[in-house]
C-alpha positions as CSV (number, residue, x, y, z in Angstrom):
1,X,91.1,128.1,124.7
2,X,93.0,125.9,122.2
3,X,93.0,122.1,122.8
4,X,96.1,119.8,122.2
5,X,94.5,116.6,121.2
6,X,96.9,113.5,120.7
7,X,95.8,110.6,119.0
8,X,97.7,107.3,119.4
9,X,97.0,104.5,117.3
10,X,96.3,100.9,119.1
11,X,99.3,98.2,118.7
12,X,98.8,95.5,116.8
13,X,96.0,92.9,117.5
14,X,97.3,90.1,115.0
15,X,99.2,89.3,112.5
16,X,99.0,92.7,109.3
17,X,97.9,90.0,106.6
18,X,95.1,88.8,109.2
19,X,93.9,91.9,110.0
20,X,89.7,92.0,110.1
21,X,86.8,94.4,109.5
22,X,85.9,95.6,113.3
23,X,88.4,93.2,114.7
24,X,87.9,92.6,118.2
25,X,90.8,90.5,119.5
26,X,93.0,92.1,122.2
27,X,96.7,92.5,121.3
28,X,99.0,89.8,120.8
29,X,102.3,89.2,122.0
30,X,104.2,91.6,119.3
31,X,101.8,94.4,120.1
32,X,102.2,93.8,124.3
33,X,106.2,93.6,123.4
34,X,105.8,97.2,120.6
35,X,103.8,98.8,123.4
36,X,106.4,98.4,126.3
37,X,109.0,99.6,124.0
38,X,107.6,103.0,123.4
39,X,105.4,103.3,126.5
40,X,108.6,105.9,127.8
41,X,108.5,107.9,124.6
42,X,104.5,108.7,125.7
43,X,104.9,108.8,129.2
44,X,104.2,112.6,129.1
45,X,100.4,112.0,127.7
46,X,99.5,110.5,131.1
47,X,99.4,113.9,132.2
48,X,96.7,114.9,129.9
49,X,93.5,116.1,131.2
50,X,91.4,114.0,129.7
51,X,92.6,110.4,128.2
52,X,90.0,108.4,126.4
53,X,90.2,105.2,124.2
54,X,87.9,103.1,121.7
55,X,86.0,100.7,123.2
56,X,87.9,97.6,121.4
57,X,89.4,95.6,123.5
58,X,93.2,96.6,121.8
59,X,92.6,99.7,122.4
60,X,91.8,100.2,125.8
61,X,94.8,97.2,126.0
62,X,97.0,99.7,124.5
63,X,95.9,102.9,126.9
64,X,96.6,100.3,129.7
65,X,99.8,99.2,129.0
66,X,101.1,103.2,128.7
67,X,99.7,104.1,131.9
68,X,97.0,106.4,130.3
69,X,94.0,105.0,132.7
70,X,91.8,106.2,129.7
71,X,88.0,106.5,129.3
72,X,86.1,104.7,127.7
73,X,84.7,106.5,124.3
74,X,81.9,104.9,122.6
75,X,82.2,107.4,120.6
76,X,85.7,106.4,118.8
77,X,84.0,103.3,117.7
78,X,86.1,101.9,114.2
79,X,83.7,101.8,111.2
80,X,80.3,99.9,111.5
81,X,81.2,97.7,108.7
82,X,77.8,95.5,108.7
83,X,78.3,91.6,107.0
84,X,82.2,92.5,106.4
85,X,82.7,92.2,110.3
86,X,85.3,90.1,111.0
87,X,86.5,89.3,107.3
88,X,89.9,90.4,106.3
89,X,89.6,92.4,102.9
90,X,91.1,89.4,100.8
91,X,88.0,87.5,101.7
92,X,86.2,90.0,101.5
93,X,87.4,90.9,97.8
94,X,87.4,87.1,97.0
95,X,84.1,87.3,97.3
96,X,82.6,90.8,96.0
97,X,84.8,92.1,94.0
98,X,82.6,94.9,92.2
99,X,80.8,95.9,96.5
100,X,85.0,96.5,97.5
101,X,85.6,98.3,94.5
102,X,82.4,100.5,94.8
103,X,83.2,100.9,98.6
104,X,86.4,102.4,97.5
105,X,84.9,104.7,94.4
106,X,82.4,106.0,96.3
107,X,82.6,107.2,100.0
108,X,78.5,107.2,100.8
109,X,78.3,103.8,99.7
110,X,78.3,101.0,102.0
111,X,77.4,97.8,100.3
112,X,78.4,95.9,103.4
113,X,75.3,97.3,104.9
114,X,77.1,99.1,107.8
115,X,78.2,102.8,108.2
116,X,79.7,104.5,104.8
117,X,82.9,106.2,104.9
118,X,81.5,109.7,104.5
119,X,79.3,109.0,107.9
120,X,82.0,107.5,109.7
121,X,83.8,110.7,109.0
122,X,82.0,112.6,109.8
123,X,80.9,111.1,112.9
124,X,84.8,111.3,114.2
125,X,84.8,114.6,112.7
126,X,81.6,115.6,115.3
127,X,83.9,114.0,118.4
128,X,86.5,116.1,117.7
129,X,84.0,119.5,117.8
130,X,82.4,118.2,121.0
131,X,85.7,118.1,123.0
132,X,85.7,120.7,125.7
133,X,87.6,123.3,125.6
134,X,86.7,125.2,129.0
135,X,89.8,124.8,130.7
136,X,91.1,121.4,129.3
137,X,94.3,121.9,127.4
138,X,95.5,118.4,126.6
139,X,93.5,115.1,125.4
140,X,95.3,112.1,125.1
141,X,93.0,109.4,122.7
142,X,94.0,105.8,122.2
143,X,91.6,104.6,118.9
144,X,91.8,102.0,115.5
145,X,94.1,103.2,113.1
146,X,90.5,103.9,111.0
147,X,89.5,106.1,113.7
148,X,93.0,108.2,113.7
149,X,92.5,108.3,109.5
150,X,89.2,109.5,109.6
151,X,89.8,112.3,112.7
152,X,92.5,113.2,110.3
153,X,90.5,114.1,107.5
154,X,88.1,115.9,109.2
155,X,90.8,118.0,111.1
156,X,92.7,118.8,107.7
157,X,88.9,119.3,105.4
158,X,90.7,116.7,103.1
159,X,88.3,114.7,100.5
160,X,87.4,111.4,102.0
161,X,88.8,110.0,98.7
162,X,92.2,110.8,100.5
163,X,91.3,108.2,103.3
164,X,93.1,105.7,101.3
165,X,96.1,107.1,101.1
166,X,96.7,108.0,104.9
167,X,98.8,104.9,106.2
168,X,98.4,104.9,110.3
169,X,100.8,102.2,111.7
170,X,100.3,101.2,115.2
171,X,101.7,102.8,117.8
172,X,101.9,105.9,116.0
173,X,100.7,109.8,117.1
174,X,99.5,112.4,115.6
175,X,98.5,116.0,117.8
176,X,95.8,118.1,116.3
177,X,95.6,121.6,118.1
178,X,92.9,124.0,117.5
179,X,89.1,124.5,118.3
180,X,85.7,122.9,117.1
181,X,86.1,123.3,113.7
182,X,89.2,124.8,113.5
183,X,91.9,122.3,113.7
184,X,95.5,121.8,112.7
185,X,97.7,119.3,112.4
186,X,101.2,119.7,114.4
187,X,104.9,118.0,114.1
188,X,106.8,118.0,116.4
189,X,110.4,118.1,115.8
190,X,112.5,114.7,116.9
191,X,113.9,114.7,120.2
């Protein structure tokens, strides 16, 4: 049986210039306000069999706020990103410029100390082919923006150089139908 999965990426937790390795603040006021604004346009992902969410505290914030009631999924975790936590990448480059630009080159290197991108990947990419597929149709999954880039990858068999060039905003969605290991991504045409 073919599985719709949905992924929705959490509303904004703070400010785009302040935005931190593994942030864990909840969402501010703009992402509350963003979230009530399209909260209709998503309405019909409530119905989903499953709904699940990262554990950060925007996320399930966001699957709250659109009525989703969602799960929490250890599993859609953002990257482990070791002594980086909580930095925003202009500190982070301010500091080590040569560990950013080999964490960028390279995608099994993680001179943070945390997870590399390749693992984290692949990790999402080993979610994704553990959904069940016995009569579940439709999963609805709030998670990071970094989460919704790397399930993207996976889905598509793209090089994880490509990460960088996958822009998630919040608030946006993205269905991947298929089975484990056989996914594909699907547009849907605008209402």
């Amino acid at each position: 049986m073919t599985v719709r999965l949905t992924l929705v990426a959490a509303a904004r937790g703070s400010d785009p210039y302040d935005e931190r390795f593994e942030d864990d603040r909840p969402l501010d006021r703009d992402g509350w306000y963003a979230t009530r604004l399209v909260a209709h346009a998503l309405l019909p992902l409530c119905a989903a069999d499953l709904r699940y969410c990262s554990p950060t505290p925007r996320s399930r914030a966001t699957g709250e706020a659109l009525g989703f009631a969602p799960l929490i999924q250890p599993a859609l975790r953002d990257c482990d990103m070791g002594r980086w936590r909580g930095h925003t990448l202009a500190e982070v480059a301010a500091r080590e410029p040569a560990a950013v630009d080999a964490w960028i080159a390279d995608p099994r290197a993680a001179p943070y100390g945390g997870e590399p991108l390749l693992a984290f990947i692949t990790r999402i990419g080993g979610w994704l082919d553990t959904r069940p597929a016995d009569g579940i149709v439709a999963i609805a999954a709030v998670a990071e923006p970094a989460v919704v880039r790397a399930a993207l990858l996976y889905a598509m068999k793209a090089p994880p150089r490509m990460y960088w060039y996958v822009d998630v905003r919040p608030l946006s969605t993205v269905t991947l139908t298929g089975t484990p290991g056989r996914w594909s991504l699907r547009l849907d045409a605008a209402a």
